[in-house]
Biotite code that builds the C-alpha atoms (Angstrom):
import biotite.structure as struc

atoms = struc.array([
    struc.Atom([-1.485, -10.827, -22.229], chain_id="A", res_id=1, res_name="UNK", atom_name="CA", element="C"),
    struc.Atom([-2.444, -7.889, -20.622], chain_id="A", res_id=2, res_name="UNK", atom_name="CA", element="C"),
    struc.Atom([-0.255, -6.205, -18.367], chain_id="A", res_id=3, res_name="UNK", atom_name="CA", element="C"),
    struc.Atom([-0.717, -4.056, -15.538], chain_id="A", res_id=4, res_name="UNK", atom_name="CA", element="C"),
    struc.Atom([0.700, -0.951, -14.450], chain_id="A", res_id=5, res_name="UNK", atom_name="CA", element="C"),
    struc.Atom([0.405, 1.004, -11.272], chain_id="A", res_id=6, res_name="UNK", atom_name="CA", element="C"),
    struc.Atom([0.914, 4.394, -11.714], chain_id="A", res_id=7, res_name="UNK", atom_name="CA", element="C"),
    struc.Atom([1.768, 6.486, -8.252], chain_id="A", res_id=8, res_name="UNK", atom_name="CA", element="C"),
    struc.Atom([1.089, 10.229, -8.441], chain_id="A", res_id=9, res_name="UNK", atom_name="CA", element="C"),
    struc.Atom([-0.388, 12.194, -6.489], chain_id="A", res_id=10, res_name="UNK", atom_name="CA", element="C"),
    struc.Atom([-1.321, 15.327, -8.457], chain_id="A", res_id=11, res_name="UNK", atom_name="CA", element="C"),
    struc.Atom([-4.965, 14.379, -9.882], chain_id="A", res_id=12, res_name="UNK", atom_name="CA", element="C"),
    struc.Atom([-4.715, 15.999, -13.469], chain_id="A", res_id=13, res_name="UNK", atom_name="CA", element="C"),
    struc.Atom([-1.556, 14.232, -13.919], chain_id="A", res_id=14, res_name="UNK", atom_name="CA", element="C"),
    struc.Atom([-2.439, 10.777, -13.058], chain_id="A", res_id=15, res_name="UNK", atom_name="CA", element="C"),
    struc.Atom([-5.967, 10.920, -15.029], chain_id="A", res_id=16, res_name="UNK", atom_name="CA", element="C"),
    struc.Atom([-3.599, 12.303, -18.046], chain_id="A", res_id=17, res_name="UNK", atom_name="CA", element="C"),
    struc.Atom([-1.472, 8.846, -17.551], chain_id="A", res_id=18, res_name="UNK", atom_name="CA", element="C"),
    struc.Atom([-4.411, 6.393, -16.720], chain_id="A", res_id=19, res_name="UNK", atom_name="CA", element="C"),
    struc.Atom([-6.025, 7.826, -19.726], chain_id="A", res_id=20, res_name="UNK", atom_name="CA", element="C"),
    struc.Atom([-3.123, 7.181, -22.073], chain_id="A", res_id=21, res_name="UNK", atom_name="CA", element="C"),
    struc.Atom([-2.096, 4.055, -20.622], chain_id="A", res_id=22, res_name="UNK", atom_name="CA", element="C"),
    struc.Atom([-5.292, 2.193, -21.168], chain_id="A", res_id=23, res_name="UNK", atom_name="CA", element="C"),
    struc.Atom([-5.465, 3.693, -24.593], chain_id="A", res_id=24, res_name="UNK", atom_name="CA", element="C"),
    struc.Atom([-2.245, 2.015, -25.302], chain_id="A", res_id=25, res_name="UNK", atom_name="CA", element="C"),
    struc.Atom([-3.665, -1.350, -23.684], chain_id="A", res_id=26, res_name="UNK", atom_name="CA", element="C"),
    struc.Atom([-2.697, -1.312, -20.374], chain_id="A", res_id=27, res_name="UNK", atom_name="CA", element="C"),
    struc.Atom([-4.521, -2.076, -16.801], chain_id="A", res_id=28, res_name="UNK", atom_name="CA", element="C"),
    struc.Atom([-3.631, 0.687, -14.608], chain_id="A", res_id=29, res_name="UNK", atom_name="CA", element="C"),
    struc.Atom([-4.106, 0.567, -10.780], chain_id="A", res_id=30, res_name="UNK", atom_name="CA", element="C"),
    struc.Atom([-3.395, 4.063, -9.073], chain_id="A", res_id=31, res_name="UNK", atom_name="CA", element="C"),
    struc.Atom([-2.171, 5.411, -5.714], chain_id="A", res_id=32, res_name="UNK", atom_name="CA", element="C"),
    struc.Atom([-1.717, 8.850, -4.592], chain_id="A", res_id=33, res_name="UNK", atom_name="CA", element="C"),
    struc.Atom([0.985, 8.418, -1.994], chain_id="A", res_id=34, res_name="UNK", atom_name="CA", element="C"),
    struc.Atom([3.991, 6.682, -0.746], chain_id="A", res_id=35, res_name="UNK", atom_name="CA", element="C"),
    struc.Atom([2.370, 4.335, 1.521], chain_id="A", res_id=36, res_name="UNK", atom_name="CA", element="C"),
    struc.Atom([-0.699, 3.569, -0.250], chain_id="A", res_id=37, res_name="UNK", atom_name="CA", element="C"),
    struc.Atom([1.578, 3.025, -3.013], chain_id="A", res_id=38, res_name="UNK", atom_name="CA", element="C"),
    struc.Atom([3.658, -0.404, -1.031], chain_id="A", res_id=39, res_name="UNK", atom_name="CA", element="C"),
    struc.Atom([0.145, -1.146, -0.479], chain_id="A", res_id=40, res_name="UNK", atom_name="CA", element="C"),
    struc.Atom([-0.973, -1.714, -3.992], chain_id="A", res_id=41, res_name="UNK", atom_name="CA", element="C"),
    struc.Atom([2.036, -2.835, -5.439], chain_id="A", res_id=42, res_name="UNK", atom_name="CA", element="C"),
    struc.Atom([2.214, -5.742, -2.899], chain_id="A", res_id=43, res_name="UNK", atom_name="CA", element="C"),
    struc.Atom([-2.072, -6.466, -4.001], chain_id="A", res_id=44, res_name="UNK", atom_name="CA", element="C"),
    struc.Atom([-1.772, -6.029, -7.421], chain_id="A", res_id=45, res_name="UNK", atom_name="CA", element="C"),
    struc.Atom([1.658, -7.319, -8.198], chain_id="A", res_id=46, res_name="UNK", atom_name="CA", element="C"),
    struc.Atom([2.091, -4.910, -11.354], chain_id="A", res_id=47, res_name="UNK", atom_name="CA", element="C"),
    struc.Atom([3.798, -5.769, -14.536], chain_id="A", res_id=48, res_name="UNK", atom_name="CA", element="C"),
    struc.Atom([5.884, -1.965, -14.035], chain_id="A", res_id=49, res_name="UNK", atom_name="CA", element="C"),
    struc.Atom([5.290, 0.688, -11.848], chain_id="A", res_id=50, res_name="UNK", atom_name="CA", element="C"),
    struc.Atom([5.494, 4.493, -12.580], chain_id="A", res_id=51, res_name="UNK", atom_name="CA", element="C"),
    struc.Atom([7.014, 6.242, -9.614], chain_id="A", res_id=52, res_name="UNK", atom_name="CA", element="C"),
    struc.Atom([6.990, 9.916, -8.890], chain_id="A", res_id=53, res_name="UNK", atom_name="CA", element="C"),
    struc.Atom([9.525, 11.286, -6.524], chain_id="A", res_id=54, res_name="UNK", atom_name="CA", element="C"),
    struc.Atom([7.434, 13.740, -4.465], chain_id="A", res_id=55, res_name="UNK", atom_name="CA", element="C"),
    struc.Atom([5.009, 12.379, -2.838], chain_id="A", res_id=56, res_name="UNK", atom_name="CA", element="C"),
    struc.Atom([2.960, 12.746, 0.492], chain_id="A", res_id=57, res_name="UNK", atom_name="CA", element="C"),
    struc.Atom([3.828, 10.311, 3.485], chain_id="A", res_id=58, res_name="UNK", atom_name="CA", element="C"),
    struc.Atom([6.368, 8.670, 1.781], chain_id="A", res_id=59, res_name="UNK", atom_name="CA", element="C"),
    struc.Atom([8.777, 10.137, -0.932], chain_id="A", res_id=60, res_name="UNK", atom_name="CA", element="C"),
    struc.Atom([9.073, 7.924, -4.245], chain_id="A", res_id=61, res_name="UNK", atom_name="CA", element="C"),
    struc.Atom([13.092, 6.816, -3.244], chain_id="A", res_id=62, res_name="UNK", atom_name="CA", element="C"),
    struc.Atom([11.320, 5.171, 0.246], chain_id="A", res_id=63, res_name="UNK", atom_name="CA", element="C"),
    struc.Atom([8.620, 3.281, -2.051], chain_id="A", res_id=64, res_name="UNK", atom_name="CA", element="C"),
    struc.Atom([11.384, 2.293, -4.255], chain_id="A", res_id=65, res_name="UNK", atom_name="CA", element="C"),
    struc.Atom([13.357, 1.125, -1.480], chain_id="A", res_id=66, res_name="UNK", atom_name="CA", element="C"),
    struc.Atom([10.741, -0.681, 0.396], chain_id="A", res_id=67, res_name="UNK", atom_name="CA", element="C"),
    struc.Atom([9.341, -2.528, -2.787], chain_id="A", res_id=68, res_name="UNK", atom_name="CA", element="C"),
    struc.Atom([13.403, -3.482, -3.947], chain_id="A", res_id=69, res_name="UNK", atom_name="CA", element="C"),
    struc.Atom([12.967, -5.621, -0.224], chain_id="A", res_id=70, res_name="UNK", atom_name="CA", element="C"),
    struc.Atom([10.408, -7.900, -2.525], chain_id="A", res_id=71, res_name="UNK", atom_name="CA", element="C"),
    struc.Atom([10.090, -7.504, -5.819], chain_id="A", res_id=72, res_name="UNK", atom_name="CA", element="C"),
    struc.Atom([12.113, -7.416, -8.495], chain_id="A", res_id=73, res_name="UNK", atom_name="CA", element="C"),
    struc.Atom([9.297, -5.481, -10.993], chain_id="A", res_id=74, res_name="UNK", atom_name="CA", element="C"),
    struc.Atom([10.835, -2.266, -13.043], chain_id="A", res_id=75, res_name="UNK", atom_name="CA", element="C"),
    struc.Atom([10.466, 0.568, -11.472], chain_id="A", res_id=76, res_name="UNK", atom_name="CA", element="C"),
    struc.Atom([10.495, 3.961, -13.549], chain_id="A", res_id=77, res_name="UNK", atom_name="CA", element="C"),
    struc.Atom([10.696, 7.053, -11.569], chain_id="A", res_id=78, res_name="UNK", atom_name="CA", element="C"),
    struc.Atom([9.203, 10.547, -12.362], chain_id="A", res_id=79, res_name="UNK", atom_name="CA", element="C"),
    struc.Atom([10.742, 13.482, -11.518], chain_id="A", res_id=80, res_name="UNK", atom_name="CA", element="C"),
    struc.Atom([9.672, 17.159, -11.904], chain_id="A", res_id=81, res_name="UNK", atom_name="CA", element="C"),
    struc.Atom([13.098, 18.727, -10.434], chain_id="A", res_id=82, res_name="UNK", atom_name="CA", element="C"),
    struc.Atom([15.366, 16.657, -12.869], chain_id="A", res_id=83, res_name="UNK", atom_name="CA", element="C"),
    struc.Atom([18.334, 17.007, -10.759], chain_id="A", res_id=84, res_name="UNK", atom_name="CA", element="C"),
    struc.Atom([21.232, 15.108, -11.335], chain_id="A", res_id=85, res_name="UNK", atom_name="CA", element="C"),
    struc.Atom([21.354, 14.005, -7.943], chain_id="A", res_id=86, res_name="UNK", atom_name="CA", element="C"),
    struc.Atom([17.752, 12.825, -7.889], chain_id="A", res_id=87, res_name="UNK", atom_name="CA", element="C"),
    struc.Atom([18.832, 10.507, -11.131], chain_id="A", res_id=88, res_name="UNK", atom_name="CA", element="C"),
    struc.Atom([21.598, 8.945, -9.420], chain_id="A", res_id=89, res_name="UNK", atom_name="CA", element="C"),
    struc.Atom([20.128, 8.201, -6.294], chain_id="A", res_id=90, res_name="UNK", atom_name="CA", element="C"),
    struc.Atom([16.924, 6.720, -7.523], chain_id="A", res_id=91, res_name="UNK", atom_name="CA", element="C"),
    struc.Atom([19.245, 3.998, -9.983], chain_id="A", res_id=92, res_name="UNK", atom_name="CA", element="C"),
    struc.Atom([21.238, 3.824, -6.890], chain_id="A", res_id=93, res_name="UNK", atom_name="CA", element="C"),
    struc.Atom([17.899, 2.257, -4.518], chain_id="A", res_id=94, res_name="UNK", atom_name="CA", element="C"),
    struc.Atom([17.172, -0.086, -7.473], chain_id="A", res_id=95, res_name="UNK", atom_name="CA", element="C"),
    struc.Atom([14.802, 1.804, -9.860], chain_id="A", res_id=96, res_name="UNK", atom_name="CA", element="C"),
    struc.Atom([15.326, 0.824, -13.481], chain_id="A", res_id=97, res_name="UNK", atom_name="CA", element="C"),
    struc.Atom([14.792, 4.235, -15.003], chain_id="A", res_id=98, res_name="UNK", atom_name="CA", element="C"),
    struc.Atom([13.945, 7.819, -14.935], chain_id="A", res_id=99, res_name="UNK", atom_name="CA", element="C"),
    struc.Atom([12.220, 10.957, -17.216], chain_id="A", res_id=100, res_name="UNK", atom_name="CA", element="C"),
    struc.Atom([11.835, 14.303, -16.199], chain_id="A", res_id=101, res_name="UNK", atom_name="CA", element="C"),
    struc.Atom([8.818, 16.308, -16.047], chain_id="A", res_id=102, res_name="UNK", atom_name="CA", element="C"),
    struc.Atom([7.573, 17.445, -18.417], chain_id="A", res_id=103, res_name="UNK", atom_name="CA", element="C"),
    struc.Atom([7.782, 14.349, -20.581], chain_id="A", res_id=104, res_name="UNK", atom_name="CA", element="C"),
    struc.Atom([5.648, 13.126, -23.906], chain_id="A", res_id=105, res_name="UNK", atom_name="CA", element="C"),
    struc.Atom([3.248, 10.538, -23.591], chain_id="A", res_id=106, res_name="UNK", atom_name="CA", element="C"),
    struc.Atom([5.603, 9.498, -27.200], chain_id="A", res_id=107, res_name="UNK", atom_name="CA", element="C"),
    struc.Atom([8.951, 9.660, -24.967], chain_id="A", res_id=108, res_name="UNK", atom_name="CA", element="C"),
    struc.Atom([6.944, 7.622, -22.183], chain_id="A", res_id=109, res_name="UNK", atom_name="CA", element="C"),
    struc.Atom([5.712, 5.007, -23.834], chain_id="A", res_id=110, res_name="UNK", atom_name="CA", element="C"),
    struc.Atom([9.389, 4.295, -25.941], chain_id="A", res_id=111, res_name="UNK", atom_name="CA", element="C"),
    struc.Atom([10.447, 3.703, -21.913], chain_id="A", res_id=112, res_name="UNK", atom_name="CA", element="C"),
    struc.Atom([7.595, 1.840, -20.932], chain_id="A", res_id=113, res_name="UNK", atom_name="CA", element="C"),
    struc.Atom([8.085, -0.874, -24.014], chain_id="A", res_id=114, res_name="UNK", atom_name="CA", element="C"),
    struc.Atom([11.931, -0.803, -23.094], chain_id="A", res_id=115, res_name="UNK", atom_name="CA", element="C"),
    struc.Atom([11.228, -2.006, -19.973], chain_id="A", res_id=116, res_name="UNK", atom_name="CA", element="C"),
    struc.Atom([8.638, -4.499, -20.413], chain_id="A", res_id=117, res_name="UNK", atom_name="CA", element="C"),
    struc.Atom([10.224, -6.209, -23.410], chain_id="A", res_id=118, res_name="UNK", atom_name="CA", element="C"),
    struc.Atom([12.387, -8.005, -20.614], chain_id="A", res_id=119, res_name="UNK", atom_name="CA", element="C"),
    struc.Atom([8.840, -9.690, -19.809], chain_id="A", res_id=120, res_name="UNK", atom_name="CA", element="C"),
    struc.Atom([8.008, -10.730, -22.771], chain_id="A", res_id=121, res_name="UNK", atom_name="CA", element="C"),
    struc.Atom([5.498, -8.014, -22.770], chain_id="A", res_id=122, res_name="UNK", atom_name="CA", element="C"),
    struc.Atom([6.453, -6.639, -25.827], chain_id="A", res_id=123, res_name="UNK", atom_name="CA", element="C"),
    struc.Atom([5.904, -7.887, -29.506], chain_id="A", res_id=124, res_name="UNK", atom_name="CA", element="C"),
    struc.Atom([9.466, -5.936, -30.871], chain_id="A", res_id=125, res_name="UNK", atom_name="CA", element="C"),
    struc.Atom([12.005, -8.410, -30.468], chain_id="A", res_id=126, res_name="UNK", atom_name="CA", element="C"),
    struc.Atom([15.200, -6.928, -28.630], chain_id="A", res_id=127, res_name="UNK", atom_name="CA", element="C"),
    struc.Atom([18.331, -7.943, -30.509], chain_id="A", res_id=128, res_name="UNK", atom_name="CA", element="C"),
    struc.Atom([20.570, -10.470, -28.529], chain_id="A", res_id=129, res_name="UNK", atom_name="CA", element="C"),
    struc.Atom([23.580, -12.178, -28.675], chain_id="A", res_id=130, res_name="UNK", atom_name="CA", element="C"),
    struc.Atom([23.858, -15.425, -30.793], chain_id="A", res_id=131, res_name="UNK", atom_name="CA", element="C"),
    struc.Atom([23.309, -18.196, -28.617], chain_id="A", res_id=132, res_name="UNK", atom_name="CA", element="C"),
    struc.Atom([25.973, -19.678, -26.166], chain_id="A", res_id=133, res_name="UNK", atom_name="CA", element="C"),
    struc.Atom([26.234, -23.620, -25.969], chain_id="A", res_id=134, res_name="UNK", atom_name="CA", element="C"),
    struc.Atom([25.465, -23.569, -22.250], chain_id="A", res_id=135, res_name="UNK", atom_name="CA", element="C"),
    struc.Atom([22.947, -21.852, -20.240], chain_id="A", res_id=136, res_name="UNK", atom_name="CA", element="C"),
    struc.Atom([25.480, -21.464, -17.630], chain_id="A", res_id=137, res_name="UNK", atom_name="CA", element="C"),
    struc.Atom([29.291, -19.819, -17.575], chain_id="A", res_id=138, res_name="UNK", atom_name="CA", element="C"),
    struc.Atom([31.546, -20.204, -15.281], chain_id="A", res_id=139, res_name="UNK", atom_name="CA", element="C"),
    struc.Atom([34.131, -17.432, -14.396], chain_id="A", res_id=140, res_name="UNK", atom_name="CA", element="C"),
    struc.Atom([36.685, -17.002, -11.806], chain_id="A", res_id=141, res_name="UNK", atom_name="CA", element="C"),
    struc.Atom([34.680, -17.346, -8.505], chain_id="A", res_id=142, res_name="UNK", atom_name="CA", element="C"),
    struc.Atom([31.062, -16.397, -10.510], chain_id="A", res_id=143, res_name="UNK", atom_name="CA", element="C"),
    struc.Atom([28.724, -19.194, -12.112], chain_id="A", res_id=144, res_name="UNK", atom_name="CA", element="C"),
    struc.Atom([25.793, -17.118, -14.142], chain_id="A", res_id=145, res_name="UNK", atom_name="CA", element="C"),
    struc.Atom([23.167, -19.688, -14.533], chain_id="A", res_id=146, res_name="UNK", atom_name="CA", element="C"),
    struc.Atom([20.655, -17.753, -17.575], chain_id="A", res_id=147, res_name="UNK", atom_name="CA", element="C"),
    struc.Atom([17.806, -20.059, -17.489], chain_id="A", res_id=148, res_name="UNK", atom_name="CA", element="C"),
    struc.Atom([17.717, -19.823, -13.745], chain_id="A", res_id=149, res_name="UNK", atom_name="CA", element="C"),
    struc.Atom([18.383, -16.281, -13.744], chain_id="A", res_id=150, res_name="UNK", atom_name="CA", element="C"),
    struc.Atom([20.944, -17.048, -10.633], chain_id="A", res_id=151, res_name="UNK", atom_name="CA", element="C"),
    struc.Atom([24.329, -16.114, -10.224], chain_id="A", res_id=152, res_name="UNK", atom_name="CA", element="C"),
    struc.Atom([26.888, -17.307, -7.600], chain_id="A", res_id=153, res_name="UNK", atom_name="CA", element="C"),
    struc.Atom([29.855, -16.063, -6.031], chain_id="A", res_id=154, res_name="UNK", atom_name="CA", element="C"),
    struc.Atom([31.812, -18.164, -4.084], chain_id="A", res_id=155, res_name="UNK", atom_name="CA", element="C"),
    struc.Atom([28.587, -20.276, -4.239], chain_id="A", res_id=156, res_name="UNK", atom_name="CA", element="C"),
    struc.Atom([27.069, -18.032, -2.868], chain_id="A", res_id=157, res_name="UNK", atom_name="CA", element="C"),
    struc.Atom([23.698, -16.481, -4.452], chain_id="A", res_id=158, res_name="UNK", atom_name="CA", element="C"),
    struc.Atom([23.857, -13.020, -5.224], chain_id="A", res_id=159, res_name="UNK", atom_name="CA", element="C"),
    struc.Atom([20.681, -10.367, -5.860], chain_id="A", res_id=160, res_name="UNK", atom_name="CA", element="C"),
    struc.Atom([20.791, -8.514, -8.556], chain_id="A", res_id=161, res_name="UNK", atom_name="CA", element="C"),
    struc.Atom([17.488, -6.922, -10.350], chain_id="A", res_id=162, res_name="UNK", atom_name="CA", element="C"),
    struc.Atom([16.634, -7.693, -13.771], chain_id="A", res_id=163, res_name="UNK", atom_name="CA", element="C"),
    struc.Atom([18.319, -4.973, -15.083], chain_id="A", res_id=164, res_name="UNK", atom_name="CA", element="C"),
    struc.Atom([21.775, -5.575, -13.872], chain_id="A", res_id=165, res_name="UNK", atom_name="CA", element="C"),
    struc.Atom([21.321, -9.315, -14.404], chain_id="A", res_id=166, res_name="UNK", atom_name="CA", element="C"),
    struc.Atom([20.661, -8.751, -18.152], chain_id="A", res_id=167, res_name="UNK", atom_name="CA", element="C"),
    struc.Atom([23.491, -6.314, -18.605], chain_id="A", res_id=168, res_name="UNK", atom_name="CA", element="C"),
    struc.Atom([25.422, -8.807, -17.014], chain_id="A", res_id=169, res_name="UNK", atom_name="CA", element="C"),
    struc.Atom([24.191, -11.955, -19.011], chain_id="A", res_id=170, res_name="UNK", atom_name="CA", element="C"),
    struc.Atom([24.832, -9.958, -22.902], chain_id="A", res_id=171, res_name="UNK", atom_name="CA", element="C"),
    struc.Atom([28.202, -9.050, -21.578], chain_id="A", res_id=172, res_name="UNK", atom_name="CA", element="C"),
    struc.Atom([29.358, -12.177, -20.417], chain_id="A", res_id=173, res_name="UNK", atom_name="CA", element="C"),
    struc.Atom([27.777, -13.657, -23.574], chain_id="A", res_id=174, res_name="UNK", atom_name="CA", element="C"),
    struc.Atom([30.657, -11.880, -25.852], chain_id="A", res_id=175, res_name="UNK", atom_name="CA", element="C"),
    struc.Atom([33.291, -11.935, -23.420], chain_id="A", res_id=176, res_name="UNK", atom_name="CA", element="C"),
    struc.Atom([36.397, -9.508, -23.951], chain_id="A", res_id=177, res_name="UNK", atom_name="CA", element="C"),
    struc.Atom([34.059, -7.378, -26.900], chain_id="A", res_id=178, res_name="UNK", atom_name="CA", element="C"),
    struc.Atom([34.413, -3.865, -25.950], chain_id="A", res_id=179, res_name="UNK", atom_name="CA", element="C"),
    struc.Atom([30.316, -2.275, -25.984], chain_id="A", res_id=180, res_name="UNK", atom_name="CA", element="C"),
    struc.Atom([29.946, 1.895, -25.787], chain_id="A", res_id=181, res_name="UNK", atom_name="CA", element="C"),
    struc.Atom([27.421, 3.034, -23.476], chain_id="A", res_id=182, res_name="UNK", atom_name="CA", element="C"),
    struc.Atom([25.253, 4.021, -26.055], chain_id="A", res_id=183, res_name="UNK", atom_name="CA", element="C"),
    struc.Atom([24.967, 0.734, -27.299], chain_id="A", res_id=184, res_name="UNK", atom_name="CA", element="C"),
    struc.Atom([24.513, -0.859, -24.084], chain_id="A", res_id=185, res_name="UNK", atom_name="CA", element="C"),
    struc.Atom([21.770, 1.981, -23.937], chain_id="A", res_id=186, res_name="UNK", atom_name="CA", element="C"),
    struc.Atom([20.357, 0.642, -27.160], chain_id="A", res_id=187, res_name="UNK", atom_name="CA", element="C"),
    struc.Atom([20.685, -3.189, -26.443], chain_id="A", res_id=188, res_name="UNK", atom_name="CA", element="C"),
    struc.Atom([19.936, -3.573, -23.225], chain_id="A", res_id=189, res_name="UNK", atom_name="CA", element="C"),
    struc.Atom([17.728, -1.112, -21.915], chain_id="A", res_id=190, res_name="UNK", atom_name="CA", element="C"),
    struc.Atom([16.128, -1.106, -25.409], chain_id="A", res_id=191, res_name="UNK", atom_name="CA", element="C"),
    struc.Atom([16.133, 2.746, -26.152], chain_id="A", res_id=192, res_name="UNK", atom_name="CA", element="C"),
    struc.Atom([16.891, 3.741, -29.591], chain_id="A", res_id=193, res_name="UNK", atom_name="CA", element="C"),
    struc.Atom([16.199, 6.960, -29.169], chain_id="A", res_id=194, res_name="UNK", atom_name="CA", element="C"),
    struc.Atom([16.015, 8.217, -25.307], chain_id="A", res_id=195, res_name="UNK", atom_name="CA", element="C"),
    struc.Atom([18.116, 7.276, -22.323], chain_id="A", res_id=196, res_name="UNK", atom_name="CA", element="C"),
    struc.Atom([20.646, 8.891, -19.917], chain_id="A", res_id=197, res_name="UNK", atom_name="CA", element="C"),
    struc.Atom([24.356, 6.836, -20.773], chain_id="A", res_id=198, res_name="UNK", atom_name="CA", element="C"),
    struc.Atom([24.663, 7.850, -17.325], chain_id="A", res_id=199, res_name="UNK", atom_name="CA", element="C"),
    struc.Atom([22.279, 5.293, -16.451], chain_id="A", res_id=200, res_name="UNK", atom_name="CA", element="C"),
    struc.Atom([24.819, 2.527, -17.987], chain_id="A", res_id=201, res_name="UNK", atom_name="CA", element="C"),
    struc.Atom([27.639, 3.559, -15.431], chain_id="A", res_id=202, res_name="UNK", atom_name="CA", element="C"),
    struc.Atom([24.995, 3.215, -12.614], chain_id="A", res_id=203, res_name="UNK", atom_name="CA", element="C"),
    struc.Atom([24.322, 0.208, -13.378], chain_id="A", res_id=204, res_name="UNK", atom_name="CA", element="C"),
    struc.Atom([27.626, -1.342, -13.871], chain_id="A", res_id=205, res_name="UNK", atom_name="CA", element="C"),
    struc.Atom([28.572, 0.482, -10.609], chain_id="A", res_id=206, res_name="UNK", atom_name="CA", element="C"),
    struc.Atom([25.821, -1.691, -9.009], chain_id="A", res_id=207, res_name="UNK", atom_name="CA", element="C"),
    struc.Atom([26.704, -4.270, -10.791], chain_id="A", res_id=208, res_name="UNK", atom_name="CA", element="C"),
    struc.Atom([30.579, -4.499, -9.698], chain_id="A", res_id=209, res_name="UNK", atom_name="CA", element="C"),
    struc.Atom([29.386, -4.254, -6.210], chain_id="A", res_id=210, res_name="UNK", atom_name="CA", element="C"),
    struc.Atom([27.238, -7.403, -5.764], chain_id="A", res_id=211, res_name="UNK", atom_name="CA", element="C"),
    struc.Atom([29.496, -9.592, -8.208], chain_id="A", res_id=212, res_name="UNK", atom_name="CA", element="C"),
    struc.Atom([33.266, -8.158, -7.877], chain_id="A", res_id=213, res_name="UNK", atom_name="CA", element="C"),
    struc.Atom([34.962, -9.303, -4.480], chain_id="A", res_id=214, res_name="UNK", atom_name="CA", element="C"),
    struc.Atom([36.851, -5.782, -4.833], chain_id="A", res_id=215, res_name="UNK", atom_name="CA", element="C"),
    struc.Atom([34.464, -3.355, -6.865], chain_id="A", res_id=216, res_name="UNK", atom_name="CA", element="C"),
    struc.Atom([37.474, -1.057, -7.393], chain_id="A", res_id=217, res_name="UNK", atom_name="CA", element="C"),
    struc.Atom([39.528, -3.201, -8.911], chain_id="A", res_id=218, res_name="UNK", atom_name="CA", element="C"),
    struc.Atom([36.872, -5.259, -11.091], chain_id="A", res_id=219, res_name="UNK", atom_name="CA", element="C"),
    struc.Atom([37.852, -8.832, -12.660], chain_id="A", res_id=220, res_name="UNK", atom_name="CA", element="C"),
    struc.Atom([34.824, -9.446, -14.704], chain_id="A", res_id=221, res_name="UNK", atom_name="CA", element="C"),
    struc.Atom([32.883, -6.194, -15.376], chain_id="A", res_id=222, res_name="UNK", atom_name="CA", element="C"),
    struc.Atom([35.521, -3.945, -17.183], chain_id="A", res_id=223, res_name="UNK", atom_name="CA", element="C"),
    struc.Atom([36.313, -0.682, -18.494], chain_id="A", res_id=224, res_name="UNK", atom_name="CA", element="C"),
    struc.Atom([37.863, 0.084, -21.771], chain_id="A", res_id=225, res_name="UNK", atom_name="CA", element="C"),
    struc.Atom([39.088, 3.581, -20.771], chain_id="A", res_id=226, res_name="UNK", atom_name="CA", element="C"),
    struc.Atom([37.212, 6.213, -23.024], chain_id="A", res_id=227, res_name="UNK", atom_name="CA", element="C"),
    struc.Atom([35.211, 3.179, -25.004], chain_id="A", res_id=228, res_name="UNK", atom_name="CA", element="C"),
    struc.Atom([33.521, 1.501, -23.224], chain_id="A", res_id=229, res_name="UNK", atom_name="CA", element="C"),
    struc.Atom([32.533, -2.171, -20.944], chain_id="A", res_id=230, res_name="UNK", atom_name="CA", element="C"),
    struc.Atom([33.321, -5.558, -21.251], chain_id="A", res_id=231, res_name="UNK", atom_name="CA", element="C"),
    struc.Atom([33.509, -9.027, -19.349], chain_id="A", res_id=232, res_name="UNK", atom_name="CA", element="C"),
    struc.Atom([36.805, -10.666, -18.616], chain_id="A", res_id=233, res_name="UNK", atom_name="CA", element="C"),
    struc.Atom([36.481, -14.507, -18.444], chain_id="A", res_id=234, res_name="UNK", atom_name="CA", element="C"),
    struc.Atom([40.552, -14.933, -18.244], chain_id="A", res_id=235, res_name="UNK", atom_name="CA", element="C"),
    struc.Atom([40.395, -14.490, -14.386], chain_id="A", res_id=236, res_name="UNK", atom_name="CA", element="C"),
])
């Protein structure tokens, strides 16, 4: 299956570079050269993964993100020329599932592209995962994580998470109380062997702890193994 990306940048030379690439490598690309053009396409094309640059006319690439979080749930990687640390944070904060600084490879590009898409099946390499669990569902504390739905509860009641955090939820929770580094969570969840930000891990579980956690600063499930690493605590 082919899959489609929309790539949102609005200097020319760059986005013909990208297009260019991108259907060499087998992917549909739809385009759009600023912020609101680019909520637009996304909600008439329904992309696959969208490529994101931060400065962009009308509306800046953390408003996009923002606006398209409201409805879809499709990974979102954002490009940024200043690569500010701030910049990083905030767009993983709004929901975007990753970031690369200009300038990047088209190599170093693609590695996050694949990453991302192998959550959709879009992707021959098969992502290691945890042996499997004898129920689709667990049931900890106040949570109920219901995989094969891709739901999870608190207090019954349904909580939004994107894919991202739901999948760094579901292979903790499927080795409870097994201690993972950040690299490794890097490596098996996010799928990058070779690039990545660990930075991008404690985002995550920072998001994470919010929408599951009834007090994020004093997690139950979500833990930290001080100077290891994250685990999931079922003995609530």
């Amino acid at each position: 299956m082919q899959r489609l990306i929309l790539v949102v940048e609005d200097e020319i030379p760059i986005l013909d570079i990208l297009k260019f690439n991108l259907e060499k490598e087998g992917y549909k690309v739809a385009e759009a050269t600023d912020g609101e053009e680019a909520i637009i396409m996304a909600r008439q094309v329904n992309p696959d993964l969208i490529l994101l640059d931060v400065m962009l006319p009308k509306l800046d690439g953390f408003e996009v993100c923002r606006q398209i979080r409201q409805w879809s749930d499709c990974p979102v990687i954002m490009l940024t020329a200043r690569g500010e640390e701030v910049d990083k944070i905030m767009g993983l904060d709004i929901g975007a599932d990753d970031y690369i600084t200009k300038p990047f490879s088209m190599r170093e590009l693609s590695a996050r592209i694949k990453a991302n898409m192998r959550r959709l099946g879009g992707d021959n390499t098969a992502q290691e995962t945890p042996a499997p669990h004898n129920s689709s569902v667990i049931y900890a504390g106040n949570l109920k994580i219901d995989f094969d739905r891709y739901e999870v509860l608190r207090d019954n009641k349904s909580v939004e998470l994107t894919l991202r955090e739901f999948e760094l939820l579901k292979f903790l929770a499927l080795q409870p109380e097994k201690v993972f580094s950040r690299e490794v969570l890097l490596e098996k969840v996010w799928g990058y062997e070779f690039y990545g930000d660990v930075r991008t891990v404690d985002v995550t579980v920072r998001r994470l702890r919010e929408k599951v956690e009834t007090d994020p600063s004093a997690p139950r499930y979500v833990m930290t193994k001080r100077g290891v690493g994250y685990f999931f605590s079922k003995d609530v």
